[in-house]
Backbone bond lengths (Angstrom), bond angles and torsions (degrees), N, CA, C in turn:
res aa  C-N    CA-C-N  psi(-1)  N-CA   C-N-CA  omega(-1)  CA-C   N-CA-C  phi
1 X - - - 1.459 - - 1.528 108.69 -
2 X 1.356 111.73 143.27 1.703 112.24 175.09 1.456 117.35 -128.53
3 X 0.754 137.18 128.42 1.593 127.41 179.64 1.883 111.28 -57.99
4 X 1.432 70.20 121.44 1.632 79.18 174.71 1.614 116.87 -67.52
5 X 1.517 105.42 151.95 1.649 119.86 177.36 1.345 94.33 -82.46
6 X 1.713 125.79 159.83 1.176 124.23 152.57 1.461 111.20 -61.50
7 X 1.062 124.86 -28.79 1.473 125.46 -159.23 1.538 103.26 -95.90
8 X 1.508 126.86 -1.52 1.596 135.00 129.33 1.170 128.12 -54.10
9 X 1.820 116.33 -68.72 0.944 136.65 164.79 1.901 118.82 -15.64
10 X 1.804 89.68 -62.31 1.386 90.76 179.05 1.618 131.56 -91.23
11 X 1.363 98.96 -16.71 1.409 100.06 163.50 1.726 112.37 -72.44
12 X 1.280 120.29 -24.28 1.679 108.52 171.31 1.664 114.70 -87.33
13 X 1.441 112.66 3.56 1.417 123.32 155.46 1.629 104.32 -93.38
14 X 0.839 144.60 -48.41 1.601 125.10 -173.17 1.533 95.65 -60.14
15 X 1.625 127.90 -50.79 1.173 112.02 -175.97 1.291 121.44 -46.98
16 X 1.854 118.65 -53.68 0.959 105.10 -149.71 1.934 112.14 -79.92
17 X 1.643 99.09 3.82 1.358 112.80 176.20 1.652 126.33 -72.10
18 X 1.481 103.43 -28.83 1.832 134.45 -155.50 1.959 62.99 -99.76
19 X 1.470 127.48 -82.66 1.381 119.67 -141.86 1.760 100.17 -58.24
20 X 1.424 119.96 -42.06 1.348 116.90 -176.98 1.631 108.70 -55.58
21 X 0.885 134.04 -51.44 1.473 133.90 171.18 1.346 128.94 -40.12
22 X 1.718 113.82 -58.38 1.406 123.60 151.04 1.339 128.19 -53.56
23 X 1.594 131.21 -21.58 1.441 138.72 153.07 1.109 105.75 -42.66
24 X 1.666 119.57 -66.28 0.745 117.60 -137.79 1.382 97.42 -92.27
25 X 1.514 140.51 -5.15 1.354 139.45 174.11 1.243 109.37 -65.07
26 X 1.411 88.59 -64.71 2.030 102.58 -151.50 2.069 84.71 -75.89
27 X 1.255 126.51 4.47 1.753 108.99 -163.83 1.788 72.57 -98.32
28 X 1.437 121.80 -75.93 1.508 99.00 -164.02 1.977 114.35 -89.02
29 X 1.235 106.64 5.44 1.357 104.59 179.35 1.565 115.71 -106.85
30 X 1.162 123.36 27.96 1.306 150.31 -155.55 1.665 111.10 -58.99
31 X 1.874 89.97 -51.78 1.679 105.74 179.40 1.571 98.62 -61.52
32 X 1.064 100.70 -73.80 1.610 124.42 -170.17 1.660 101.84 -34.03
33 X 0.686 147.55 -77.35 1.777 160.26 150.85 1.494 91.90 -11.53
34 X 1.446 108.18 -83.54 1.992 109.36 -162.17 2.293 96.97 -41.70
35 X 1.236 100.11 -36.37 1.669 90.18 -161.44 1.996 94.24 -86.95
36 X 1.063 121.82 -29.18 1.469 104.41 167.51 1.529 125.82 -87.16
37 X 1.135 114.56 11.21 1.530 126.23 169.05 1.386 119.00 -137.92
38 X 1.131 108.72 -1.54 1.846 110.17 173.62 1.030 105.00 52.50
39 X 1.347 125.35 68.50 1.843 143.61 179.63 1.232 91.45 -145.21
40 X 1.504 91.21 148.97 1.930 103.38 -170.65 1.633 97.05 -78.95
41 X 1.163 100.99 169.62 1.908 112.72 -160.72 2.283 93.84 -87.40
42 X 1.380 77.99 -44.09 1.487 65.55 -175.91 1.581 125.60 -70.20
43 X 1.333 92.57 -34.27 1.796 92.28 160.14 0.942 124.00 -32.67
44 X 1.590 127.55 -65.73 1.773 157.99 -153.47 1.950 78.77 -78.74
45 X 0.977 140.96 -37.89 1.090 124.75 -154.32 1.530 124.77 -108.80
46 X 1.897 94.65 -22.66 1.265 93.06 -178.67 1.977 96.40 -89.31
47 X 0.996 122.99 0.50 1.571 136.93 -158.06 1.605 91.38 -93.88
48 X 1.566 107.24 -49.62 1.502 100.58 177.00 1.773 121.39 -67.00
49 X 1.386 112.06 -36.83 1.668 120.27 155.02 1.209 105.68 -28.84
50 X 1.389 113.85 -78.21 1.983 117.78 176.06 0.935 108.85 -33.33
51 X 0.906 142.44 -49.84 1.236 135.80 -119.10 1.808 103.66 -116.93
52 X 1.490 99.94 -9.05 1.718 117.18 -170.18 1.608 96.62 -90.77
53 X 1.752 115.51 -40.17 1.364 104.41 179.08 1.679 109.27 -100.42
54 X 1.257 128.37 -0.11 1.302 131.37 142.87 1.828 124.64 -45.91
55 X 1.509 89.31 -38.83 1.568 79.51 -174.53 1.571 108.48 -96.39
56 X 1.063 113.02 -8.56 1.769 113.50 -179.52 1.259 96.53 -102.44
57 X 1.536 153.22 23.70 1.557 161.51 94.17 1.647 110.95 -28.70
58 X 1.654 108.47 -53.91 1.361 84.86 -144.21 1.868 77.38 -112.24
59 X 1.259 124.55 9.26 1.452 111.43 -176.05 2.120 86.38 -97.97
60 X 1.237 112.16 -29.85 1.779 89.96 169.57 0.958 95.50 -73.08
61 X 1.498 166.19 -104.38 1.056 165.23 151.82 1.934 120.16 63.53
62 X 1.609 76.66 -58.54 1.595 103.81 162.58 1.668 127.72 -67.54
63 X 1.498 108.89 -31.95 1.358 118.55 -162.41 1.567 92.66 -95.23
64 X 1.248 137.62 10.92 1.712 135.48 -168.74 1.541 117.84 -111.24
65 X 0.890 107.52 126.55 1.716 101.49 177.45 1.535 114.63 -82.72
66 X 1.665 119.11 -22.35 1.194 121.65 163.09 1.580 109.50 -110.88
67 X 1.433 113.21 128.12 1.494 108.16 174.33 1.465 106.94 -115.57
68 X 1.515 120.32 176.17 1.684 117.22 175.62 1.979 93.67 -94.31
69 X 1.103 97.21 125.88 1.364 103.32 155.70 1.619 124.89 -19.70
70 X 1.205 92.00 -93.46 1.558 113.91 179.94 1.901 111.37 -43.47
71 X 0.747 90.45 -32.44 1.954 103.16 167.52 1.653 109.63 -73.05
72 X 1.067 116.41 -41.56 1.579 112.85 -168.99 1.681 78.43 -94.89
73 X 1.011 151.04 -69.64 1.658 137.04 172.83 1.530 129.66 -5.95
74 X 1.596 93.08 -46.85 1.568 106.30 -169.42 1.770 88.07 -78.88
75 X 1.041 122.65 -45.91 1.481 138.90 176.46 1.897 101.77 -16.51
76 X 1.490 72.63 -75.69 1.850 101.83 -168.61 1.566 99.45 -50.78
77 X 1.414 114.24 -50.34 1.601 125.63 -163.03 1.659 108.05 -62.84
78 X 1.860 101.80 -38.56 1.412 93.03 -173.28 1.580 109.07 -85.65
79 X 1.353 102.71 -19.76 1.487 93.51 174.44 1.717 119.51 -55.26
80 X 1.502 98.01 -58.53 2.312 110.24 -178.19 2.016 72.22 -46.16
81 X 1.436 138.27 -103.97 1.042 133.02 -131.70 1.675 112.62 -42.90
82 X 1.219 116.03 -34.39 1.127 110.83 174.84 1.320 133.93 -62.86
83 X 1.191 120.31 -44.66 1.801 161.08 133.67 2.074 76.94 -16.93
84 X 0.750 144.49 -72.79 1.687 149.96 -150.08 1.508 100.03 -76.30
85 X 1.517 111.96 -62.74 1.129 117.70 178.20 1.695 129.21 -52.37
86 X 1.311 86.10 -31.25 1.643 87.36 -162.45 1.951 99.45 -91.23
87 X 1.763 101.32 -16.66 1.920 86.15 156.78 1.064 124.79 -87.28
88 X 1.874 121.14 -35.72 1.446 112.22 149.72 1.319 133.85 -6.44
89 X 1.622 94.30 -59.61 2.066 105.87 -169.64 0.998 94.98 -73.26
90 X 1.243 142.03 -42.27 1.944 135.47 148.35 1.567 105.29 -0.60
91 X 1.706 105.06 -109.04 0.879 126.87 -174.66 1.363 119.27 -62.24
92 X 1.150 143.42 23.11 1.187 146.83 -170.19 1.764 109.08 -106.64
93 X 1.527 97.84 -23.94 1.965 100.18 -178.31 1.697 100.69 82.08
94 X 1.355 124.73 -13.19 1.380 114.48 -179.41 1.798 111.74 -65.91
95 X 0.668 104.06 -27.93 1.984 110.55 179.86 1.587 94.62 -126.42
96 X 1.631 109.04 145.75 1.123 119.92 145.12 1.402 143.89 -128.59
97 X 1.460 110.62 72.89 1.314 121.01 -177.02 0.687 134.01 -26.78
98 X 1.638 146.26 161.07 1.651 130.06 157.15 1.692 97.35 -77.15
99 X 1.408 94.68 -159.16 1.623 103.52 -175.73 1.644 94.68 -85.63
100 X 0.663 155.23 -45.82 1.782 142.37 174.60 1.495 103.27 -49.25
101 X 1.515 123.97 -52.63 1.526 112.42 -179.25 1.369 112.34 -66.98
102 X 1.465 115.15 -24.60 2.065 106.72 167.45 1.444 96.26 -53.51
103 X 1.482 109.06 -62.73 1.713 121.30 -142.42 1.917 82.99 -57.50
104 X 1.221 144.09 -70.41 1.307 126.49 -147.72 1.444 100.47 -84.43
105 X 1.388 147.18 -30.30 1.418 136.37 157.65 1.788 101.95 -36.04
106 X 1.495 95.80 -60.83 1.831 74.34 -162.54 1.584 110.12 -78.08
107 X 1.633 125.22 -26.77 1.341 112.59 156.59 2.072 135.50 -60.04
108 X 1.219 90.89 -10.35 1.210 77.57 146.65 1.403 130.01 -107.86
109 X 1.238 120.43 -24.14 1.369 119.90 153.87 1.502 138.12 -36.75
110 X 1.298 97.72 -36.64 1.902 101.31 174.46 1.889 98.50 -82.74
111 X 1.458 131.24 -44.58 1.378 146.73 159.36 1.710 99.56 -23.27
112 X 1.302 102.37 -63.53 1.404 98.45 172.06 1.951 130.29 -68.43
113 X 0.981 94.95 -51.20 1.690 120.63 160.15 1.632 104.29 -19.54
114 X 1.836 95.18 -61.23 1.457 115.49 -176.27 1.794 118.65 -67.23
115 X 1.219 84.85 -33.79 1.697 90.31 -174.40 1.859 98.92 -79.27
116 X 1.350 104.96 -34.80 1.631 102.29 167.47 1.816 127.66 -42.92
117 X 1.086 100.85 -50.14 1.056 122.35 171.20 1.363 135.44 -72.49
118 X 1.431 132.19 -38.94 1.334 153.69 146.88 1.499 105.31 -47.27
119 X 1.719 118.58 -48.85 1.469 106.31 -175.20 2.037 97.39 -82.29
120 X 0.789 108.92 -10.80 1.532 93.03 -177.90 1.850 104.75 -87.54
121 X 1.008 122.63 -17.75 1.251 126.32 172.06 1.261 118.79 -83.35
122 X 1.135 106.70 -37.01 2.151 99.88 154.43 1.318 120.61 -65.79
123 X 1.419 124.30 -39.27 1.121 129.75 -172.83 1.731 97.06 -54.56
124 X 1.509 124.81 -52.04 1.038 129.66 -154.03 1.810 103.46 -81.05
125 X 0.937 98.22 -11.04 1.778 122.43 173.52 1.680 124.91 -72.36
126 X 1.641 91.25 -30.06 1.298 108.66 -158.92 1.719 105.18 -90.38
127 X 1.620 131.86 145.06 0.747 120.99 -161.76 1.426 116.29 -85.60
128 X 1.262 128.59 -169.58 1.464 138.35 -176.33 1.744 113.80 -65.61
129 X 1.565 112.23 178.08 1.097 102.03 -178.56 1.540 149.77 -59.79
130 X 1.237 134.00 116.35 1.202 133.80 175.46 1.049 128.76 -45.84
131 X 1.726 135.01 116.63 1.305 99.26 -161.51 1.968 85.20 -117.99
132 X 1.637 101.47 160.60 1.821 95.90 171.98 1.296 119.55 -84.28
């Protein structure tokens, strides 16, 4: 365990604020999304599922003054991979969006990118070990 920085703290609260929102779009707005971005429904939907126990991970996460390392790590890690993945699914030919489904795939992708980065800079902020 390490004591969390505020400036951790709150970058795994903006995330888990930006990810609670998008849960909650693409989980019941799924249709609505797939037909204004030409993204398959189950994508938008099974992404919002993730994304429901993603954010109640990293929003306790947020509420702790001591966190486990390796937990806020995997944090940071899945965010850069996601940030990768989600231009991959770009360039990959597996979906073909219109230009609004590029523009919010890759805007949320750099969003994430960003939150990658912000939580790894608290982490590195944050002090030494906690002991019980």
């Amino acid at each position: 365990m390490i004591d969390a920085s505020t400036f951790l703290r709150r970058a795994l609260l903006a995330d888990a604020i930006f990810s609670g929102v998008a849960a909650l779009g693409f989980t019941f707005g799924a249709g609505a999304f797939a037909t204004l971005f030409n993204l398959p429904e189950s994508l938008l939907r099974e992404t919002g599922l993730f994304l429901i126990a993603y954010t109640a991970l990293v929003g306790w996460l947020a509420t702790r003054s001591a966190v486990p390392r390796p937990l806020v790590l995997l944090v940071v890690v899945g965010n850069a991979a996601w940030t990768a993945g989600s231009i991959a699914l770009l360039l990959s030919g597996a979906v073909s969006p219109n230009i609004g489904g590029e523009l919010i795939v890759v805007a949320q992708a750099i969003a994430t990118g960003v939150f990658a980065e912000l939580q790894y800079v608290g982490l590195r902020k944050s002090s030494g070990v906690v002991t019980a």
